[in-house]
C-alpha positions as CSV (number, residue, x, y, z in Angstrom):
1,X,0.0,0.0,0.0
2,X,2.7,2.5,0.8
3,X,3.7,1.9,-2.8
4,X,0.9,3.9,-3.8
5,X,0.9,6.4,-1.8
6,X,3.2,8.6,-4.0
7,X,0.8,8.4,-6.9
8,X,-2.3,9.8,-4.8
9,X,-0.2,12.2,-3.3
10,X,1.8,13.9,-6.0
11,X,-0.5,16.1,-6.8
12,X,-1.0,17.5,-3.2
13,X,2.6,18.6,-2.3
14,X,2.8,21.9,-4.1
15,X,-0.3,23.0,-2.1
16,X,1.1,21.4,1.7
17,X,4.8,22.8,0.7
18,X,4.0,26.5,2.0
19,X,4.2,27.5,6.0
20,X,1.6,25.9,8.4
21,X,1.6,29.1,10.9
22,X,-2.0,29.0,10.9
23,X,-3.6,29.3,14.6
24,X,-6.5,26.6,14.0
25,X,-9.2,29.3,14.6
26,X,-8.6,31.9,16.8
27,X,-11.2,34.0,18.9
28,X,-13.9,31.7,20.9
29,X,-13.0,28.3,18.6
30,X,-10.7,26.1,17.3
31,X,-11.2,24.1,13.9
32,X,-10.8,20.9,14.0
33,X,-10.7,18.7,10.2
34,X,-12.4,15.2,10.6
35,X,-11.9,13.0,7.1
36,X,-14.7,10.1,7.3
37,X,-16.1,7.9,4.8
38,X,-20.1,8.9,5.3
39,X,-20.4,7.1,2.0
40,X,-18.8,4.0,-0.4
41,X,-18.3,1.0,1.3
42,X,-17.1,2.1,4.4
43,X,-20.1,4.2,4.9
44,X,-21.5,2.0,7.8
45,X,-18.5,2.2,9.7
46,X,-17.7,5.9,8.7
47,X,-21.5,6.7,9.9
48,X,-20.8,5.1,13.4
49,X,-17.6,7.1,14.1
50,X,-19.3,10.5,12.8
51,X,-22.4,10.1,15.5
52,X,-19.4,9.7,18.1
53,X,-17.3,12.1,17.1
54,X,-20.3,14.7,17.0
55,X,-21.4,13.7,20.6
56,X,-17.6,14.4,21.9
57,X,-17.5,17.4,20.3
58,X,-21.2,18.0,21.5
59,X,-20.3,17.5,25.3
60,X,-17.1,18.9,25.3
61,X,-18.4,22.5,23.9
62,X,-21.6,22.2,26.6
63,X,-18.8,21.5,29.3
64,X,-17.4,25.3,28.0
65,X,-14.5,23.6,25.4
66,X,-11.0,23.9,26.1
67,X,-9.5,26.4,28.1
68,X,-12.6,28.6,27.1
69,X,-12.7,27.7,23.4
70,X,-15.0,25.7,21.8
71,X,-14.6,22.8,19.0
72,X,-15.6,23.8,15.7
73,X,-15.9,20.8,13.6
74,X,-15.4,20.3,9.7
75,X,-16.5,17.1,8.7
76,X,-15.4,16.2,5.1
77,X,-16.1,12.8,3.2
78,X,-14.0,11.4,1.7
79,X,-16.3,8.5,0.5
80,X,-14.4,5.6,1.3
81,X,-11.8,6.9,-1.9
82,X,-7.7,7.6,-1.1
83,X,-7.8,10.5,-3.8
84,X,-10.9,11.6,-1.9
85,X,-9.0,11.9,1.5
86,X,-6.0,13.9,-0.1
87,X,-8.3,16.8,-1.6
88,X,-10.0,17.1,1.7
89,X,-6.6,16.5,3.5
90,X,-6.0,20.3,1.5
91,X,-9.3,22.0,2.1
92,X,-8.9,21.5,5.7
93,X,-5.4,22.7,5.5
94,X,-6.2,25.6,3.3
95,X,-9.3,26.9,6.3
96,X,-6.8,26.8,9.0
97,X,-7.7,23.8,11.3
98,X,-5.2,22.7,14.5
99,X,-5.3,19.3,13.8
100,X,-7.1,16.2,11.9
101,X,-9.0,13.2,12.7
102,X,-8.5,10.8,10.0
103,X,-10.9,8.2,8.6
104,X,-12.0,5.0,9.5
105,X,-10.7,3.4,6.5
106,X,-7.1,2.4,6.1
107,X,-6.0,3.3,2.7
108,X,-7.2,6.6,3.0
109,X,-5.5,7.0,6.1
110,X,-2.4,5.9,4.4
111,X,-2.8,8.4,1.6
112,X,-3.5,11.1,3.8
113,X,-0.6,10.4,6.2
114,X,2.7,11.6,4.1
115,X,0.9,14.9,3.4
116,X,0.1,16.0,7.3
117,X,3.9,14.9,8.1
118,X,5.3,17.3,5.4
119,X,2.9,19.7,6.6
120,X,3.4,19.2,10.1
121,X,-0.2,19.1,10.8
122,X,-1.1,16.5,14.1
123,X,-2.9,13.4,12.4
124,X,-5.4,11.6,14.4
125,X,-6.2,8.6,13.2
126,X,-9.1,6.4,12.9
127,X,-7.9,3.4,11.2
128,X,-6.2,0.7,12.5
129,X,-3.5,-0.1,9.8
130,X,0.2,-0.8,11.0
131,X,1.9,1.1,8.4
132,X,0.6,4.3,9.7
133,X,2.9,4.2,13.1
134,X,5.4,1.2,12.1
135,X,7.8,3.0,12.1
136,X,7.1,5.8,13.9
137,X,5.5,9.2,11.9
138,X,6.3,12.5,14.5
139,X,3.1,13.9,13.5
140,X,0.9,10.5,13.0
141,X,-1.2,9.0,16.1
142,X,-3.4,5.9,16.1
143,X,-6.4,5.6,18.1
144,X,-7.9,1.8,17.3
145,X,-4.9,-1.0,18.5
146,X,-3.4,-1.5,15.5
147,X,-4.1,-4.9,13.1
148,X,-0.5,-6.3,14.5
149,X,-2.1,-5.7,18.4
150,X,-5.2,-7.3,17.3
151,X,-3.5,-10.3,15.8
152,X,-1.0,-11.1,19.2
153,X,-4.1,-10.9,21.2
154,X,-5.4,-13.5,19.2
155,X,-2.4,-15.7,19.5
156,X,-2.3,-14.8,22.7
157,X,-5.7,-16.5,23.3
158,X,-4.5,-19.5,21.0
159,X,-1.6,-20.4,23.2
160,X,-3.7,-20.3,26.4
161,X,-6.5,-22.9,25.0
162,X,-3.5,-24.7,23.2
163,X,-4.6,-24.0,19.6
164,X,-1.7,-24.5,18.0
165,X,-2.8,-25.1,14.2
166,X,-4.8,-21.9,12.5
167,X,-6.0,-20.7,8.9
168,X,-6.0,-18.1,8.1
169,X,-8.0,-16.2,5.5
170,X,-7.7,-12.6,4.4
171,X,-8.5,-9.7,2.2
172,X,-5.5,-8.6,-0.1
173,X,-7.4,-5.2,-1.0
174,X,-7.4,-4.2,2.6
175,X,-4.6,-2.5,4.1
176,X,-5.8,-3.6,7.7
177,X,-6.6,-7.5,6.8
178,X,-3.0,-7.4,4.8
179,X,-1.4,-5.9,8.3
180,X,-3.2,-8.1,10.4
181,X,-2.2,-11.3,8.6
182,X,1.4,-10.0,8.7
183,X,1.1,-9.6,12.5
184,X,-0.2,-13.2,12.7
185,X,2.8,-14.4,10.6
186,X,5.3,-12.4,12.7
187,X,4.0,-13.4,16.0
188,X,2.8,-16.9,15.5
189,X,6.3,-18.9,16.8
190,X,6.2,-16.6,19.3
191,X,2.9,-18.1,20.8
192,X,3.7,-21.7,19.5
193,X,1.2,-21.6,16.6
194,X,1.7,-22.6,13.5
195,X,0.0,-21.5,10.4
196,X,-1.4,-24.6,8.3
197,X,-3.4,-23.0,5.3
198,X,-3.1,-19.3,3.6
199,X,-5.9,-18.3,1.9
200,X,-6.0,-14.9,0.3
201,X,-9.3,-13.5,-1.5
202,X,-10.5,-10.1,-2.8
203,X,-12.9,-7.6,-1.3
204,X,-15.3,-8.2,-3.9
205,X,-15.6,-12.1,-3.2
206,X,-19.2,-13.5,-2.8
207,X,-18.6,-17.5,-2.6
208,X,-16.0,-18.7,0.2
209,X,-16.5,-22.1,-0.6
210,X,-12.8,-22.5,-2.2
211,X,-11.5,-21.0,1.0
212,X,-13.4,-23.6,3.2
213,X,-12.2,-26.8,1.4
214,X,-9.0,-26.0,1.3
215,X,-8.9,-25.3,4.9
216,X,-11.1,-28.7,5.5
217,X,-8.0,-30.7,4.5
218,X,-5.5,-28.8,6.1
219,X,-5.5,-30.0,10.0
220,X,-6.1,-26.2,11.3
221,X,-7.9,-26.2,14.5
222,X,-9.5,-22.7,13.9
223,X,-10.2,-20.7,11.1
224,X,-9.1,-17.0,11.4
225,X,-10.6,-14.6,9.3
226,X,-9.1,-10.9,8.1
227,X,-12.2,-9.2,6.4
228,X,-13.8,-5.9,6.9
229,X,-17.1,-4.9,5.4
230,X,-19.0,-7.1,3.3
231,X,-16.8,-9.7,3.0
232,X,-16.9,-10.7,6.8
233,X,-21.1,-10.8,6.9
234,X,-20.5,-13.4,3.5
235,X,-18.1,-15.9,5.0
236,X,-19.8,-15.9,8.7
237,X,-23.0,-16.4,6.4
238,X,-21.2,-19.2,4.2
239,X,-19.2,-20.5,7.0
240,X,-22.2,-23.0,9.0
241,X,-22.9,-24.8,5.5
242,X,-19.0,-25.0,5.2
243,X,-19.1,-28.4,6.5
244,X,-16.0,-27.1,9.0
245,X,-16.1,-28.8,12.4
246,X,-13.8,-26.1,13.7
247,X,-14.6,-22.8,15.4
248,X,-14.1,-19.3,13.3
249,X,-12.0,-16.7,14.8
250,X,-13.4,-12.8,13.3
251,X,-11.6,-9.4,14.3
252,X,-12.8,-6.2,15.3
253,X,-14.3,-5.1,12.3
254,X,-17.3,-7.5,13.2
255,X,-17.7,-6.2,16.6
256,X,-20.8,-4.1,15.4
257,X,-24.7,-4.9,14.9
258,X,-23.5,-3.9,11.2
259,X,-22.0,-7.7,11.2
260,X,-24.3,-9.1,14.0
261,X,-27.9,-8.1,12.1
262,X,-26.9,-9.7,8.5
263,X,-25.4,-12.6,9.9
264,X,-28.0,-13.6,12.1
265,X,-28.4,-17.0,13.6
266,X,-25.2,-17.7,11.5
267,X,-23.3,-15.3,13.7
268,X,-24.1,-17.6,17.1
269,X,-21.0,-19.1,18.5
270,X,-18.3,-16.9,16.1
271,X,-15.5,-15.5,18.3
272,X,-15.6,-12.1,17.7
273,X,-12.4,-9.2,19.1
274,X,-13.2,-6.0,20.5
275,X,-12.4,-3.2,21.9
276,X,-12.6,-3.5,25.9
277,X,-15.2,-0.5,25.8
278,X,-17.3,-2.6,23.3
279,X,-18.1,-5.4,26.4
280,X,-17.7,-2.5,28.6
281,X,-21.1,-3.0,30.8
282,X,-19.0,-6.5,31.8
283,X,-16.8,-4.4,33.6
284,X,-16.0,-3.8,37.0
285,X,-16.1,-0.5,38.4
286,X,-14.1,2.1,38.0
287,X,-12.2,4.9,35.7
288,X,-11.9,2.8,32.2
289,X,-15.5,1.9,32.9
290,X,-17.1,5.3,34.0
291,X,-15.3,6.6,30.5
292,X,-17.0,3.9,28.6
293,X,-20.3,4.7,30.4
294,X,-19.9,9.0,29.5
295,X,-20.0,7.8,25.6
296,X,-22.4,4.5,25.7
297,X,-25.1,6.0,27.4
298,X,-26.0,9.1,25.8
299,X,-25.1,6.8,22.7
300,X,-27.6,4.8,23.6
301,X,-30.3,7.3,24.8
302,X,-30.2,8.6,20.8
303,X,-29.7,5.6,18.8
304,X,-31.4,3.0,20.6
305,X,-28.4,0.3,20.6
306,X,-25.1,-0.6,22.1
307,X,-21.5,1.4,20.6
308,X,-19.9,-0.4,18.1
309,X,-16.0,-0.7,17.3
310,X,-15.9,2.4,15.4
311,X,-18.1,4.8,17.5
312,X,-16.0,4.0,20.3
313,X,-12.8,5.1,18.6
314,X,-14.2,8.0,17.0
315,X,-15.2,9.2,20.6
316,X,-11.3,8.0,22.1
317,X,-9.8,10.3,19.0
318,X,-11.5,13.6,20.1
319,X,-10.9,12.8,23.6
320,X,-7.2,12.4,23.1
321,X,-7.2,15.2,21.0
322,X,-9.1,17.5,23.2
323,X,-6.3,16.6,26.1
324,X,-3.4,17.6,24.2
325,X,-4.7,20.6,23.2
326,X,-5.3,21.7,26.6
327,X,-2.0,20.1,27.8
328,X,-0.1,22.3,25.1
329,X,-1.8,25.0,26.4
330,X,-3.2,26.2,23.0
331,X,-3.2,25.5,19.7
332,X,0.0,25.9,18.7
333,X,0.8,22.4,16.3
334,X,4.2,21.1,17.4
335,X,3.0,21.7,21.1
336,X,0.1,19.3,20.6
337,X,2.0,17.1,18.3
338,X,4.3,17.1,22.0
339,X,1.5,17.0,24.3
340,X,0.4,13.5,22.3
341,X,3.4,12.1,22.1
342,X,3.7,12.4,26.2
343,X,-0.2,11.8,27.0
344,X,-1.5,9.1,29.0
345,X,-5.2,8.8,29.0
346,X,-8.0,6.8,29.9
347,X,-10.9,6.3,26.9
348,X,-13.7,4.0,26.5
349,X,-11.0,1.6,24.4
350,X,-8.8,1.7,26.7
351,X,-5.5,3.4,28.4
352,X,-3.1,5.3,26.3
353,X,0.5,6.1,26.7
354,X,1.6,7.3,23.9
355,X,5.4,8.0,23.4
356,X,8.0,8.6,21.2
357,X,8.5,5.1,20.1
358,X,5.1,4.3,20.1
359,X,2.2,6.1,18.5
360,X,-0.5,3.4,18.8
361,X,-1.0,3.7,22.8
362,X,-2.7,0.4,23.0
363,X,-1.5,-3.2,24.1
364,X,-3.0,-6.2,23.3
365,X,-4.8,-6.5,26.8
366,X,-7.0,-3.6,25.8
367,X,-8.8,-6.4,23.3
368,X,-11.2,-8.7,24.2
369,X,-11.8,-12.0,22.9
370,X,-15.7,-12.6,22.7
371,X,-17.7,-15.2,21.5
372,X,-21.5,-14.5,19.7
373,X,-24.5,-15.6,22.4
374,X,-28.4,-14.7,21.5
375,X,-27.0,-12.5,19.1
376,X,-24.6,-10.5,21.0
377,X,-20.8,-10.4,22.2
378,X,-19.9,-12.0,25.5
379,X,-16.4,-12.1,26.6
380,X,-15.1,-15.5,26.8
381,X,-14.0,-16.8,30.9
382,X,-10.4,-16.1,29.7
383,X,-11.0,-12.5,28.7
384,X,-13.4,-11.5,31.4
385,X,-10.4,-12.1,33.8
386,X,-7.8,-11.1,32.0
387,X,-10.6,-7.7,30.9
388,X,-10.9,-7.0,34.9
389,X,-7.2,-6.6,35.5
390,X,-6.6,-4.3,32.6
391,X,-10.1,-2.3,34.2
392,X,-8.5,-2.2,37.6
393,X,-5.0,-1.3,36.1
394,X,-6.6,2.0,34.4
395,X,-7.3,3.0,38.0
């Protein structure tokens, strides 16, 4: 993916080569850029993030903003399209804002990246792809555990319940499947798993039934699968006819109702990651779970159902925004980029410490390994122990 990052960004430079002295508002506000796919195929995730986004925003300006000033949001779609995010990546630049919260989508993220670096512009972003922060990108943060995270916790969960044979199936069009699978192959010796069958596909596939037989006669004790989107409600779909006596492993990107309601009764017994603050009313008291409960509830008052993934980190990436500002004492860009890099906070996915060698703030202990019951997420026994420590370590 980074190989194409050039191409989409060419175009861009001439327009992010000039100073970025701009104050990000001035007077009673500060502008704040948010990139989001509200339409394409990432619309359904896009759509959650925005309503969470909106209510941070919302209750941060009723609380009296920060430091006196109030948030004044530009939201910008960049319908799930790279090009897209680069145009609006320039619009926001050209109106001033202080900063940028990035999209949900991975390859927009990764096209939009290169151009807030040269134009030192503090990146906050949505999507959960490695490249972003591996290696390190000084102005670059990442607010969902990154697909590598996401993949050791899985391992993680292997080696306790001594799972020791996998397949593993994902999406080459998808920056976050492709990173996720790379973290599985990186990490698999490490957790004494060994990975029996590869099985690539394409966003647009519709029949999984290739995938399935080939995995039948490999000796893999689980079936992991890398898929955002559509492709993750047609496999689970697929997957009880597959004629597989072996449980199916899903990643975050399912931990929605925009995965549970298509599935259906296909989606009961599927191990499904999460966010901690998705399972967050399994909780025990206390500072991770009272942050969880200042987004869920109100979310719930409105919209009539639980958070999913993405509204939760669209609500962590103003809130960690929103700190730095008013630990840099302003709005003054390298300051907050400063203020980030040195910020410790407590969200409803979890506890960040960012620093200067790490960008992504969250561990694998901040994901929960759940399994599908009556149609929603319930951590497993070894997460709901292992979910209580990390609860009780965020103070």
């Amino acid at each position: 993916m980074r190989k194409l990052i050039p191409l989409l960004a060419a175009a861009a430079l001439a327009l992010t080569a000039c100073g970025s002295g701009d104050t990000g508002g001035g007077g009673d506000t500060i502008k704040i850029g948010f990139i989001e796919s509200l339409t394409g195929n990432y619309a359904p995730l896009g759509g959650e993030a925005k309503k969470t986004v909106d209510l941070a925003v919302d209750q941060i300006n009723k609380a009296g903003g920060i430091d006196g000033r109030k948030i004044k949001l530009i939201t910008l779609d960049d319908k799930t399209a790279p090009d897209q995010g680069v145009l609006h990546f320039n619009e926001l630049r050209s109106q001033g804002v202080t900063a940028i919260l990035g999209s949900t989508f991975s390859n927009v993220g990764l096209a939009v990246e290169p151009l807030a670096e040269r134009a030192k512009i503090p990146y906050i972003s949505l999507a959960p792809a490695d490249e972003q922060v591996d290696p390190v990108q000084k102005y670059t943060f990442v607010v969902p555990a990154v697909s590598s995270k996401y993949a050791e916790a899985m391992l993680q969960y292997f080696q306790a319940h001594k799972i020791t044979k996998i397949a593993v199936a994902y999406d080459t069009k998808s920056s976050y499947s492709v990173a996720g699978f790379a973290g599985m192959k990186k990490y698999a010796a490490k957790y004494g798993v060994t990975i029996v069958e590869e099985e690539p596909y394409e966003t647009t596939a519709t029949d999984f039934s290739p995938v399935f037989t080939h995995v039948r006669s490999s000796g893999a004790q689980a079936l992991v699968a890398w898929a955002s989107g559509a492709p993750g409600v047609t496999l689970a779909k697929q997957f009880p006819n597959s004629g597989l006596k072996l449980p199916l492993f899903m990643t975050a990107s399912q931990a929605s109702k925009l995965w549970l309601d298509p599935v259906g009764k296909a989606s009961e017994g599927v191990y499904v990651q999460s966010a901690i603050g998705v399972i967050g009313d399994t909780l025990p008291d206390g500072k991770l779970k009272k942050s969880i409960e200042e987004m869920s509830v109100p979310f719930k008052e409105k919209y009539g159902y639980e958070p999913p993934q993405f509204a939760m980190d669209g609500y962590a990436g103003v809130k960690l925004l929103a700190a730095a500002i008013e630990k840099a004492g302003g709005t003054d860009k390298e300051k907050i980029r400063d203020a980030l890099e040195s910020l410790t906070l407590v969200t409803p996915t979890g506890k960040y410490t960012y620093s200067p060698t790490d960008h992504s703030g969250l561990k694998p202990t901040d994901i929960s390994m759940n399994r599908v019951k009556d149609g929603k997420l319930v951590p497993t026994e070894w997460s709901a122990e292992r979910n209580a420590a990390t609860a009780k370590a965020a103070g």
